[in-house]
N, C-alpha and C positions, 0 to 999 in steps of 0.2 A: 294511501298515496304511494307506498312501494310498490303495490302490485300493479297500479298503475303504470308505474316507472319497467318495470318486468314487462310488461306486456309491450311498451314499449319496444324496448333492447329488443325482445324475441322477434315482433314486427319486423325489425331494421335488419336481424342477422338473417329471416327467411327471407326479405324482400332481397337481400344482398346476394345470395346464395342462389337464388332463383334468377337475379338477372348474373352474376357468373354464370350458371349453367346455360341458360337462353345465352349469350353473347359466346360460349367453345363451342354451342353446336350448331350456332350460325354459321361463327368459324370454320369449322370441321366440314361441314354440305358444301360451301365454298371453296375449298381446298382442294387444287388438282389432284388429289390422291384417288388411288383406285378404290372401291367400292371395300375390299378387304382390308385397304392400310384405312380407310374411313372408320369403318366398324371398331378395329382394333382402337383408333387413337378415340371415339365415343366411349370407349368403353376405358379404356383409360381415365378420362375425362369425368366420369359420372363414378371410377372409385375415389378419386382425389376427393370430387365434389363431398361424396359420402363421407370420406374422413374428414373436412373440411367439415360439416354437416356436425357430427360427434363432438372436434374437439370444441368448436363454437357451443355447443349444446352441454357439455362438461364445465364450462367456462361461467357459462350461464348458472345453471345447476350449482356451483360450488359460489357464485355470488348471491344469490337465493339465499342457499342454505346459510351463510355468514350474516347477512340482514337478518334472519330469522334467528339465529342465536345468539346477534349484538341484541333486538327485540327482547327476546328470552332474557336474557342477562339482565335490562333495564327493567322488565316486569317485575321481576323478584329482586331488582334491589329496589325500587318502589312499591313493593308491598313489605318487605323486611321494615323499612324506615317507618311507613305507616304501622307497623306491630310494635315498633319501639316505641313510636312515638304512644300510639295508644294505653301500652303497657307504663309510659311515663305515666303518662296523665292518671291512668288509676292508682298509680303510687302515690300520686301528690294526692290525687283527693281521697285515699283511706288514712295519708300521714295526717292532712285537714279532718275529716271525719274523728281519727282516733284520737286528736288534738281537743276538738269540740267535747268529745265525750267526757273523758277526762276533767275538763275544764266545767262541764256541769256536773259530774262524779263532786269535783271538790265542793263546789257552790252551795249542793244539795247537801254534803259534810259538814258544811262550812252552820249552815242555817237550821240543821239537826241539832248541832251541842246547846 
């Protein structure tokens, strides 16, 4: 279901970042400027977009990585509780077992004499 959710978010920040860049270089062809202040302000335009690009993609990346070590974290304290608990349970039934034993130890003492 998370990765679901990721592919998501990534969808929505490419889809955003692409219509940014489509709507500054619509802008920009539009724009009475000369052919050389065109160029210049494209190319301006496509580094912003770039870092634009990065930190969204950083953003993403370091909430990734936080679900996958909240995940992580929940795996191994649900297998820790499941060891305890397991480790209970054979307690109890070697304390029952050594109990049993015992108790026919005496029986069998008992109906010796």
């Amino acid at each position: 279901m998370c990765n679901n959710n990721n592919n998501n978010k990534s969808s929505l920040v490419l889809g955003m970042l692409a219509g940014a860049a489509i709507g500054a270089l619509i802008g920009l062809l539009f724009a009475p400027d000369s052919g050389e202040e065109t160029r210049k302000k494209i190319k301006q335009k496509s580094d912003d977009l770039k870092d634009q690009a990065k930190n969204k993609y950083g953003e993403l990346s370091d909430a990734v990585k936080d679900q996958f070590n909240n995940a992580s974290a929940s795996v191994k304290e649900t297998a820790s509780n499941l060891a305890n608990s397991v480790t209970d349970g054979f307690d109890k039934l070697q304390g029952q077992i050594t109990s049993k034993a015992e108790d026919a130890k005496a029986k069998a003492e008992t109906k010796s004499k």
